[in-house]
Short mmCIF file of the C-alpha atoms (twelve columns), coordinates in Angstrom:
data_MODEL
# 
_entry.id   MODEL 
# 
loop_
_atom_site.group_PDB 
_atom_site.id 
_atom_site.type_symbol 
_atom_site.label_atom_id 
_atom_site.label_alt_id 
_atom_site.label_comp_id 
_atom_site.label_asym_id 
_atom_site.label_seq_id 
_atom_site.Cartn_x 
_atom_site.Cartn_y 
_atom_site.Cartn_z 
_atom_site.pdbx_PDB_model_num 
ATOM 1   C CA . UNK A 1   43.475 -85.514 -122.373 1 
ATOM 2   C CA . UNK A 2   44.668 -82.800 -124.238 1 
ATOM 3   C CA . UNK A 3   49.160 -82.850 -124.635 1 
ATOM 4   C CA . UNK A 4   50.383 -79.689 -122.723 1 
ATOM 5   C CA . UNK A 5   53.699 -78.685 -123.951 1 
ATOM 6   C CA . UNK A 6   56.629 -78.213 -122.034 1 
ATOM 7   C CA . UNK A 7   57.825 -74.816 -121.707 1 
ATOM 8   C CA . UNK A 8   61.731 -75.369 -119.958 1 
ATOM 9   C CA . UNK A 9   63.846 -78.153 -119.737 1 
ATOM 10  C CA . UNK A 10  64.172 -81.524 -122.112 1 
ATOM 11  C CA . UNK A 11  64.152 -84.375 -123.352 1 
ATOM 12  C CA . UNK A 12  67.728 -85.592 -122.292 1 
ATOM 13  C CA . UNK A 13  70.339 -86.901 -122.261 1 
ATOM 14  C CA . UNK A 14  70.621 -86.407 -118.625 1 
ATOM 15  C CA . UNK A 15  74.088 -85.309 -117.067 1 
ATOM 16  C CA . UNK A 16  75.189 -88.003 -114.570 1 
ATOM 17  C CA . UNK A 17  74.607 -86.341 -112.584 1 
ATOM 18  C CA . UNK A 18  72.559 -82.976 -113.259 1 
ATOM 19  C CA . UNK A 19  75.173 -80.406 -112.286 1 
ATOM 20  C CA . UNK A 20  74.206 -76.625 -110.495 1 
ATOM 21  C CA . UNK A 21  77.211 -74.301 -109.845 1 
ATOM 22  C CA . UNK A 22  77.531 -70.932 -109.275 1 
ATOM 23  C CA . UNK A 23  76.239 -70.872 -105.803 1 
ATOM 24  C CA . UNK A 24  77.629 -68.576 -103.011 1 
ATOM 25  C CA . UNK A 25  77.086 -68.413 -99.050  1 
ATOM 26  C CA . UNK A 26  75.778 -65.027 -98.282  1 
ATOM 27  C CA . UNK A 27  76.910 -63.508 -95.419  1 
ATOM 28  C CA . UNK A 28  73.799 -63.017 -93.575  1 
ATOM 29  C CA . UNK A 29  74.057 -67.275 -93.965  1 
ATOM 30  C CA . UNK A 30  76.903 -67.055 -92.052  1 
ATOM 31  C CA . UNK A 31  75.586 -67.543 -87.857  1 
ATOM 32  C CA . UNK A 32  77.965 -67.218 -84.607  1 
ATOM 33  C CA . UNK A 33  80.135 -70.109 -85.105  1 
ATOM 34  C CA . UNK A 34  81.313 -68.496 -88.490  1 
ATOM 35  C CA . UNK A 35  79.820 -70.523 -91.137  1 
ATOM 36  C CA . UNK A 36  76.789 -71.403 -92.779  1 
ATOM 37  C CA . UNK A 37  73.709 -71.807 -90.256  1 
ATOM 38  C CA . UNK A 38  72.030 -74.931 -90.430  1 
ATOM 39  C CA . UNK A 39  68.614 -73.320 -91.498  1 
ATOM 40  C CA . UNK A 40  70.675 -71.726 -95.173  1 
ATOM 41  C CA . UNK A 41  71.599 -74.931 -96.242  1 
ATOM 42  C CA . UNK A 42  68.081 -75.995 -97.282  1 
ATOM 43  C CA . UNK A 43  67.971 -72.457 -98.595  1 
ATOM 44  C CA . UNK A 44  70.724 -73.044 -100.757 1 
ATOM 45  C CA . UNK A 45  69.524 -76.737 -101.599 1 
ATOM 46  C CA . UNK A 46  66.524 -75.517 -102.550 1 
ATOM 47  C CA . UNK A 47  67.675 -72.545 -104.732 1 
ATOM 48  C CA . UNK A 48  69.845 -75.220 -106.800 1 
ATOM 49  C CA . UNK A 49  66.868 -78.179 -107.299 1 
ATOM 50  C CA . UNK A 50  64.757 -75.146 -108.302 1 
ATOM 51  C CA . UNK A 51  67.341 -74.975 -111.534 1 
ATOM 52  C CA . UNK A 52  67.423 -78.291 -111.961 1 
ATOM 53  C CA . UNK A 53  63.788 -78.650 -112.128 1 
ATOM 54  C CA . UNK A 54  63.341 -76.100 -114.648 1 
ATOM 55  C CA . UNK A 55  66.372 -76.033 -117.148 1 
ATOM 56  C CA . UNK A 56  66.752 -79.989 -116.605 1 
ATOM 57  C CA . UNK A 57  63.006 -81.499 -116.244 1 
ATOM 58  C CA . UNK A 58  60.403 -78.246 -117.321 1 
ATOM 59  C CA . UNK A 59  59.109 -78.874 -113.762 1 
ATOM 60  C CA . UNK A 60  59.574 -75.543 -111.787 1 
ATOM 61  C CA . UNK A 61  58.081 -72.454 -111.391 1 
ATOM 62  C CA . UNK A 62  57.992 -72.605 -115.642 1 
ATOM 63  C CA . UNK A 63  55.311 -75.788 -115.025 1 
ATOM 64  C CA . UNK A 64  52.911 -73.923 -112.234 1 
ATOM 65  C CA . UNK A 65  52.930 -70.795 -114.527 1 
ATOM 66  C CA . UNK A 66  52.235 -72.987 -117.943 1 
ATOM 67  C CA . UNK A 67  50.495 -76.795 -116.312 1 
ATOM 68  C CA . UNK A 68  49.110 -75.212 -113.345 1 
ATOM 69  C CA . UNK A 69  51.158 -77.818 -111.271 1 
ATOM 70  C CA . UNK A 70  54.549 -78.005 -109.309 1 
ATOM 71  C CA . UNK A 71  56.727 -80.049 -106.730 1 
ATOM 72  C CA . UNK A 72  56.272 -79.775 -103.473 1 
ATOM 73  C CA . UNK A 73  59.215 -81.215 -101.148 1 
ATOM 74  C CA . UNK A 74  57.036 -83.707 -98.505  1 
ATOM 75  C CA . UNK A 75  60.030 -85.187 -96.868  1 
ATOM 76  C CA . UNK A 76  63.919 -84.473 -96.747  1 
ATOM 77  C CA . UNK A 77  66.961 -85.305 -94.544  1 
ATOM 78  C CA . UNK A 78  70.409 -83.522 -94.785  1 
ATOM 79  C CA . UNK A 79  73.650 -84.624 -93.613  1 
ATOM 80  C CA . UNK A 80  76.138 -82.111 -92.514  1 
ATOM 81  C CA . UNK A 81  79.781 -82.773 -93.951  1 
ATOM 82  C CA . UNK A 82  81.838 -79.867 -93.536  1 
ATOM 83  C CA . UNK A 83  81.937 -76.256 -92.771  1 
ATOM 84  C CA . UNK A 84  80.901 -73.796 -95.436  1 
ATOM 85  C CA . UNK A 85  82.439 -70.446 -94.577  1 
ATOM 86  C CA . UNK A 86  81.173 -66.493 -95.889  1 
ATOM 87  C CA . UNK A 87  81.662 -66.392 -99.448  1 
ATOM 88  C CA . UNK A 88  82.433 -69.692 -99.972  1 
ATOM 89  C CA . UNK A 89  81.278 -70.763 -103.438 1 
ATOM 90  C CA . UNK A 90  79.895 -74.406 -103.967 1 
ATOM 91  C CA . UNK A 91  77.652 -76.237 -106.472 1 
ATOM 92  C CA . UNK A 92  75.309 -79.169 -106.698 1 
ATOM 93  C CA . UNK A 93  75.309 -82.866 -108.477 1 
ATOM 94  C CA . UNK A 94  71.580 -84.032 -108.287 1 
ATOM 95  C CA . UNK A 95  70.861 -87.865 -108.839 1 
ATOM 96  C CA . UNK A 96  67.258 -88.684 -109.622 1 
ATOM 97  C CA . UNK A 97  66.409 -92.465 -107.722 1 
ATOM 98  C CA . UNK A 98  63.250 -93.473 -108.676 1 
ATOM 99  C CA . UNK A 99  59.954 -92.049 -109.908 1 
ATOM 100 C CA . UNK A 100 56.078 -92.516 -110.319 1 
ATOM 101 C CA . UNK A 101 53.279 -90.746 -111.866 1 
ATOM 102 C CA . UNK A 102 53.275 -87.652 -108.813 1 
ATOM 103 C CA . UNK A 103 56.559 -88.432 -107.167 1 
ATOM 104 C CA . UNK A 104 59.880 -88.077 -107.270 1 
ATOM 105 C CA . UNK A 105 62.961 -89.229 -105.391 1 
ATOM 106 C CA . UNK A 106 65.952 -87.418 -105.474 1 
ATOM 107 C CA . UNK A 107 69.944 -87.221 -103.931 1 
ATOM 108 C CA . UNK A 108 71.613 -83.854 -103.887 1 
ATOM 109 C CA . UNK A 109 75.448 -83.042 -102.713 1 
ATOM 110 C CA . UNK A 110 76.576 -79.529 -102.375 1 
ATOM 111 C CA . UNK A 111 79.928 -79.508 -103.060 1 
ATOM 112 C CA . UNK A 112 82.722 -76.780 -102.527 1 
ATOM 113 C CA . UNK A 113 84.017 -74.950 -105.029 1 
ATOM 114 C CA . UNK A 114 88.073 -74.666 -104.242 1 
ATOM 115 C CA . UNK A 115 88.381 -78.797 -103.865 1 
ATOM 116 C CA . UNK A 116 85.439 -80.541 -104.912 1 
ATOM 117 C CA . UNK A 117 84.320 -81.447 -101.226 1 
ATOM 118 C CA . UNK A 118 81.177 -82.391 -99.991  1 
ATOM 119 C CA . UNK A 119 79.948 -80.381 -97.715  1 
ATOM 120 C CA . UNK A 120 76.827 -81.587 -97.378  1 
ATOM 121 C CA . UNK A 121 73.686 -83.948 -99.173  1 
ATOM 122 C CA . UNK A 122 70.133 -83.826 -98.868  1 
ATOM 123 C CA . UNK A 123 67.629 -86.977 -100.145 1 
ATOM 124 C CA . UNK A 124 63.962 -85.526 -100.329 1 
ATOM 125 C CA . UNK A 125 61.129 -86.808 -102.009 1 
ATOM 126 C CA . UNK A 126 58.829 -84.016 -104.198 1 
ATOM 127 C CA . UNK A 127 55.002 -84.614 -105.038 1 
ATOM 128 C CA . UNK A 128 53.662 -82.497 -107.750 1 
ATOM 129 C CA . UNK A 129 50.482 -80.235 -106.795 1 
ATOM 130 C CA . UNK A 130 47.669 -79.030 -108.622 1 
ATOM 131 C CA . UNK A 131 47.561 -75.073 -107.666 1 
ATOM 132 C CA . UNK A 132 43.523 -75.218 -108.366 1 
ATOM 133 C CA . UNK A 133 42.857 -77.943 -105.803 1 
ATOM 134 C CA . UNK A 134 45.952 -77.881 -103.632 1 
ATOM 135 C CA . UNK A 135 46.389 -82.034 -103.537 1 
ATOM 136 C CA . UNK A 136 48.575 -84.288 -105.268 1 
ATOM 137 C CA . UNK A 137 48.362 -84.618 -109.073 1 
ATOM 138 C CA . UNK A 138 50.080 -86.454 -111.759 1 
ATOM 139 C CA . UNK A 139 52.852 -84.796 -113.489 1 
ATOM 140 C CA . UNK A 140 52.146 -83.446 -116.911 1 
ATOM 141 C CA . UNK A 141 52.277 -85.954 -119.333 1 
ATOM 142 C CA . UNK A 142 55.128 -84.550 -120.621 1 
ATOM 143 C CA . UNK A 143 57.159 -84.823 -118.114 1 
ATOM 144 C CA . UNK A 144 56.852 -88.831 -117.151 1 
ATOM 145 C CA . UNK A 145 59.420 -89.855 -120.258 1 
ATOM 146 C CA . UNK A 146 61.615 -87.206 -119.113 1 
ATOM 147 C CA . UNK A 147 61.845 -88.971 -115.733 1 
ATOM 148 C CA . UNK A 148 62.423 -92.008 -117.297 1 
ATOM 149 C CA . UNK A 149 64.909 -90.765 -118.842 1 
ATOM 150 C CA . UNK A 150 66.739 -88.753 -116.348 1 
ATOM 151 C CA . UNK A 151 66.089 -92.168 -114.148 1 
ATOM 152 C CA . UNK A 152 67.782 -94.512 -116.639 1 
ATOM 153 C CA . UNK A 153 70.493 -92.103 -117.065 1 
ATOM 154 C CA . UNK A 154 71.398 -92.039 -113.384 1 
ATOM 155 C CA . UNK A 155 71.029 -95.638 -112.835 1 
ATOM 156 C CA . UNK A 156 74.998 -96.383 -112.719 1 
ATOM 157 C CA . UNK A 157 75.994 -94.077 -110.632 1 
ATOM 158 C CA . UNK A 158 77.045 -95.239 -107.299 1 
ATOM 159 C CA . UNK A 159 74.817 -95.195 -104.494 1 
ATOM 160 C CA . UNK A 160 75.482 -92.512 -101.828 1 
ATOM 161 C CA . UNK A 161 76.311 -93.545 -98.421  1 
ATOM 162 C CA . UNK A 162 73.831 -91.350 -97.114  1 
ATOM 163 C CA . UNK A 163 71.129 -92.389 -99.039  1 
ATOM 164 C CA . UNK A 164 68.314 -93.912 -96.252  1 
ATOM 165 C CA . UNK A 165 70.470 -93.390 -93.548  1 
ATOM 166 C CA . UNK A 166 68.604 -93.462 -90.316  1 
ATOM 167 C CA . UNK A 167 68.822 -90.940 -87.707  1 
ATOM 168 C CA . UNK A 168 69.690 -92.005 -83.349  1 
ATOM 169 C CA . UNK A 169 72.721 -92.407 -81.145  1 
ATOM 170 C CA . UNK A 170 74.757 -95.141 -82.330  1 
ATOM 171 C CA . UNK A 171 74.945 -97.289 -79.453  1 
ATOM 172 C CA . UNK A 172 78.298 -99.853 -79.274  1 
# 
């Protein structure tokens, strides 16, 4: 197998976690209770892991254009914390959990801007595609010591209350 060569990201050290900021809620977010509708938050989650893919890992939309490959999200659950409001700026701290050869497991919080809040988290897990065939693949090879390392990095931080949580009515 021939070595591709990463075009974004590196080789770490990892952030603990990756950080995003800069993000904004748009108004046209904002629904008829007078904050973010449920539908922009994955919007916005998405926007951010889209960064973090590329600058952090090389595995965006840098990796389809250059490997021919690129994450898919297969499965994700979000909890709702608290309100985001028009205009209200937030960022991300992404935690990778675990990792194989064409998957990845990841925790996300978006977190306001003015007080460091979370408003809310998302845990998803990502398979990489092959754009010629349009099933899973292995990541480029590459990219598996960079999850390692991003991996290892993350390892002490404390797990997330959300993480797994199941969804029902909590019956007493």
């Amino acid at each position: 197998m021939t070595r591709q060569i990463p075009h974004s990201g590196h080789d770490g050290p990892y952030p603990a976690p990756v950080e995003v900021a800069g993000q904004q809620a748009l108004p046209e977010w904002i629904d008829y209770n007078g904050h973010m509708n449920v539908g922009y938050y994955g919007v916005a989650f998405d926007r951010a892991l889209e960064v973090m893919l590329d600058d952090h890992l090389g595995l965006g939309e840098t990796c389809v254009a250059t490997a021919g490959c690129g994450p898919y999200v297969i499965q994700s659950h979000q909890h709702f914390l608290r309100e985001v409001k028009a205009g209200e700026a937030f960022g991300y701290r992404f935690r990778l959990l675990d990792h194989d050869s064409k998957r990845l497991h990841y925790f996300a919080e978006m977190v306001a801007g003015a007080d460091g809040a979370t408003c809310a988290t998302q845990e998803a897990l990502i398979v990489n595609v092959s754009q010629a065939t349009g099933r899973s693949a292995p990541f480029p090879d590459w990219a598996l010591p960079r999850l390692e390392r991003m991996a290892q990095d993350h390892r002490q931080l404390p797990d997330p209350p959300q993480r797994g949580a199941g969804l029902g009515i909590r019956r007493r």
